[in-house]
C-alpha positions in Angstrom: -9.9 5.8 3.3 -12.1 7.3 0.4 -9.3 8.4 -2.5 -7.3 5.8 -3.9 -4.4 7.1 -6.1 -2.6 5.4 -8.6 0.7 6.4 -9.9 2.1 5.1 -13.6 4.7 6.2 -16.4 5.1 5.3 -20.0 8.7 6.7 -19.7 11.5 3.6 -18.6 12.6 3.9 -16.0 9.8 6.5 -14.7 7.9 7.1 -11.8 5.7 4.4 -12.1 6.2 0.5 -10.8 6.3 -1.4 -8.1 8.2 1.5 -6.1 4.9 3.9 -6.6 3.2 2.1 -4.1 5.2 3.6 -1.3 3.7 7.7 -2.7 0.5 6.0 -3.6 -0.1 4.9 0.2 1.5 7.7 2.1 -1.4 9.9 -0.3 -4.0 8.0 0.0 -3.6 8.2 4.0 -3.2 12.0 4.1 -5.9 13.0 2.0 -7.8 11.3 4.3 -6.3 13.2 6.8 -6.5 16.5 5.7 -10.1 15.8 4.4 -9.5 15.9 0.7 -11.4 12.8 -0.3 -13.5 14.6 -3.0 -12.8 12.1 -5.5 -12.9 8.3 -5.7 -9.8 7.8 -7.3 -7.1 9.8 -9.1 -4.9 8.3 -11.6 -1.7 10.2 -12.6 0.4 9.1 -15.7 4.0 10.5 -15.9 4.1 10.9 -20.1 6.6 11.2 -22.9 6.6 13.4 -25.8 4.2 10.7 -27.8 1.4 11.0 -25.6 -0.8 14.6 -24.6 -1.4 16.2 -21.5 -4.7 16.0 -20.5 -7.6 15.9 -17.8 -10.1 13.6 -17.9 -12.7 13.3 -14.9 -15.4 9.9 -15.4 -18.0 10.9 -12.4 -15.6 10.7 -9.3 -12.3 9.7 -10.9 -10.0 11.6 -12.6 -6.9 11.0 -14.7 -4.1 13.1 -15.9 -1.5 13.0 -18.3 1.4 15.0 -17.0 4.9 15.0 -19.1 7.6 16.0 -16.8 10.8 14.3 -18.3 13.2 12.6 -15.3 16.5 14.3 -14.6 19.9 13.2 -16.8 21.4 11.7 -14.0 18.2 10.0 -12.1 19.0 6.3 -12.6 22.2 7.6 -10.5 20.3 9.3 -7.8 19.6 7.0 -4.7 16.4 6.4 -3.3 16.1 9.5 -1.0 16.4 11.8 -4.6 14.1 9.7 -6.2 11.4 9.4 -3.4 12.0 13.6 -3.7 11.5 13.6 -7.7 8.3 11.1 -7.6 6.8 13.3 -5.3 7.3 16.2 -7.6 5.7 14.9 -10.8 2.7 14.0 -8.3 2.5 17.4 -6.2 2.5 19.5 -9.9 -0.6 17.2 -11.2 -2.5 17.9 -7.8 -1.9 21.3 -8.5 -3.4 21.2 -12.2 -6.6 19.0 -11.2 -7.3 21.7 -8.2 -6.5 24.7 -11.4 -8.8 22.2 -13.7 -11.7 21.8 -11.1 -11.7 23.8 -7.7 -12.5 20.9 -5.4 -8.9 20.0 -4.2 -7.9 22.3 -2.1 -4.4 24.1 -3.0 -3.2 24.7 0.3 -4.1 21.3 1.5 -2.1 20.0 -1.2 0.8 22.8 -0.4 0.9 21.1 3.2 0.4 17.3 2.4 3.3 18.2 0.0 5.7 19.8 2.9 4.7 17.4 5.6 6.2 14.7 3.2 9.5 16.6 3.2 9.6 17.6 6.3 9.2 14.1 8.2 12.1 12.7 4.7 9.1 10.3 3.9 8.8 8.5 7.3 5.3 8.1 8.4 3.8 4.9 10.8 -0.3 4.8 9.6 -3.2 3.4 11.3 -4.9 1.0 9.3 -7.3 -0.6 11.6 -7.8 -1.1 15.2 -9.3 -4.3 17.1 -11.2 -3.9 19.8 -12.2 -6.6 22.6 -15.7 -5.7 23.9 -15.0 -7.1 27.9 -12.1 -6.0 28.5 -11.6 -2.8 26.3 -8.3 -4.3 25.4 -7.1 -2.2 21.7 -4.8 -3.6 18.9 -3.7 -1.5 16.4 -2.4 -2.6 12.9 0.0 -0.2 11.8 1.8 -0.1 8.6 5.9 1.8 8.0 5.6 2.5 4.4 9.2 2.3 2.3 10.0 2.3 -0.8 10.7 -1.1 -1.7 8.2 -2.6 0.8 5.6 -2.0 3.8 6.4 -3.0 7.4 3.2 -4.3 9.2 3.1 -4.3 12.9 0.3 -4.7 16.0 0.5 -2.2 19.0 -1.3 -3.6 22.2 -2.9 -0.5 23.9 -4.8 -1.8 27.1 -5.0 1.9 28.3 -4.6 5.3 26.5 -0.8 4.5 26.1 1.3 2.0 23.6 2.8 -0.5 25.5 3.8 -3.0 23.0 4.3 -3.3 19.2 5.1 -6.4 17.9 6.0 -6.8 13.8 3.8 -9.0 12.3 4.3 -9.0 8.6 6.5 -7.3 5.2 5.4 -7.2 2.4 5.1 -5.9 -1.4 4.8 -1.6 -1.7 1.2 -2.2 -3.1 -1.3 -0.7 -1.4 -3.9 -3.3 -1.3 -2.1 -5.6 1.4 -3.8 -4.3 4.5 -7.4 -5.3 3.4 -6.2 -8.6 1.3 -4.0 -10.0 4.5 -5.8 -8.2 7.3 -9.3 -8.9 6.0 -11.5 -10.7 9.0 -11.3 -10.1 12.5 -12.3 -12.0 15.2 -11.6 -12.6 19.1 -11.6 -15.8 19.9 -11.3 -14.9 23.6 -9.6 -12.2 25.8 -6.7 -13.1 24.8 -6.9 -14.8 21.5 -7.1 -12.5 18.3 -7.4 -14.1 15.1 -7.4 -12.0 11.9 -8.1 -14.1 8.6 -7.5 -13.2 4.8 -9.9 -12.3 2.3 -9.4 -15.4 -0.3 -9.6 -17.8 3.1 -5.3 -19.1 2.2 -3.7 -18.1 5.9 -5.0 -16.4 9.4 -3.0 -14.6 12.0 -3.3 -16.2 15.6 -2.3 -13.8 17.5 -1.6 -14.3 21.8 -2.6 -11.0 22.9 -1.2 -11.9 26.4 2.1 -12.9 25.4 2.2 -10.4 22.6 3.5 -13.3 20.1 1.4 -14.8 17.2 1.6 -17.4 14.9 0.4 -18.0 10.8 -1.6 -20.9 10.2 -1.4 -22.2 6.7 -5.4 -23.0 5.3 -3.7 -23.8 2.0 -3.1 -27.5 0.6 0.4 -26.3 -0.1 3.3 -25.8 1.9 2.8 -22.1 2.2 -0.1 -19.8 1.9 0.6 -18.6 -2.1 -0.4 -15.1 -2.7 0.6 -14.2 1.7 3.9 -15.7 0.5 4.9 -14.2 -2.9 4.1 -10.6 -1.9 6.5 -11.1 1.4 10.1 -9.4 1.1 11.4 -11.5 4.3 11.1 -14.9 2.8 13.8 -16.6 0.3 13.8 -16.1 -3.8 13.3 -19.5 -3.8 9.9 -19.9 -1.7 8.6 -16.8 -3.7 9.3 -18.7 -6.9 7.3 -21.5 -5.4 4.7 -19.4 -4.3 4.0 -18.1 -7.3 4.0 -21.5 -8.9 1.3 -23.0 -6.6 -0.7 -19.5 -6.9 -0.8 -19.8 -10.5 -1.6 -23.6 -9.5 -4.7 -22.6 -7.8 -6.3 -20.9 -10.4 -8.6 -22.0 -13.0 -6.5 -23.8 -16.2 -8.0 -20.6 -18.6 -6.4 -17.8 -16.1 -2.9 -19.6 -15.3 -2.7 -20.4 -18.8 -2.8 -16.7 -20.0 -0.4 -15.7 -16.7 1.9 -18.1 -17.5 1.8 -16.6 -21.4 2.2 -13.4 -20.3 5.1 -14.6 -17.9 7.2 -15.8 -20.6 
């Protein structure tokens, strides 16, 4: 995946947040798809009537200012009419990069656009597949993006069919989960897969034979800090103390300025 996209607002209450993650991934996988990965990154900013519109392209990047005011009654709306708004705002900036600079393609755009609507925003991605040498054996990570979180799961494919998929993790709408969590892969044996994080806090052990798996802790505390806070299947109360030993871990300079900013 070449594009990343980034979605904010200066408006309350906007398109942007936590909630943006769900558009931001669903994009980033079907430019991909549909071979629209001209750019490195593409930052769209819903505005108000303080700020200009504008187009601003640094190399491979490129940022726009777009002011499309939300609807009277949005905060009323439920998810499905926002989910159909946010994509809105972001289908009319595509369209005025690719009139700003002809490398988007517009019809590309047209159909990512419809093929959002048409499937009402439900889409299972591949993020990575695992693949044991001996025996052939494949394990996909796949990832069912919502709007208030993304649904990680493994399929075990030891032919050309699915015959298994197992969920394995849920977690934050931000799209940087799958290479934080699912950073380091390695097969232990046949029918061991271990997959290990990128800061070294938890791994996934993962019994490919009886399709069940297991998260071993590397941490000092009694859960692995930033695996834990991002999860939406744990308790208020173990996020709370998730974050607490995160911001523990840190250097004193960095936790001290989260912390300030916290409060």
């Amino acid at each position: 995946m070449k594009t990343t996209i980034r979605i904010n607002s200066t408006i309350k209450n906007g398109i942007g947040g936590m909630e943006a993650g769900f558009l931001e991934l669903i994009y980033m996988h079907l430019f991909n798809e549909y071979s629209q990965d001209f750019y490195s990154h593409i930052g769209i900013n819903q505005i108000d009537e303080e700020l200009d519109e504008i187009i601003l392209q640094e190399g491979k990047k490129i940022y726009i200012n777009i002011r499309y005011p939300l609807p009277e009654n949005y905060l009323e709306t439920n998810d499905e009419e926002k989910n159909k708004f946010s994509l809105l705002v972001v289908h009319e900036a595509l369209k005025r990069i690719c009139e700003y600079e002809n490398k988007l393609n517009i019809r590309a755009i047209e159909d990512i656009y419809e093929c959002i609507l048409n499937v009402k925003f439900s889409f299972e991605f591949l993020c990575k597949q695992f693949i044991e040498k001996d025996s052939g054996l494949k394990v996909l990570l796949v990832v069912h993006p919502y709007r208030t979180e993304f649904k990680y799961y493994l399929v075990f494919q030891p032919n050309s069919e699915s015959q298994h998929k197992m969920y394995l993790y849920s977690g934050l709408p931000t799209p940087f989960l799958e290479q934080d969590f699912f950073y380091k892969p390695k097969w232990k044996s046949q029918n061991e897969l271990v997959i290990k994080d990128r800061d070294n806090e938890m791994q996934f052990i993962i019994d490919v034979k009886s399709k069940t798996y297991k998260v071993e802790n590397l941490t000092r505390y009694s859960n692995p800090p930033s695996f834990t806070k991002l999860r939406t299947d744990v308790s208020e109360e173990q996020k709370k103390q998730a974050q607490l030993d995160w911001q523990h871990s840190l250097p004193p300079a960095i936790a001290s300025i989260i912390r300030q900013a916290d409060n």
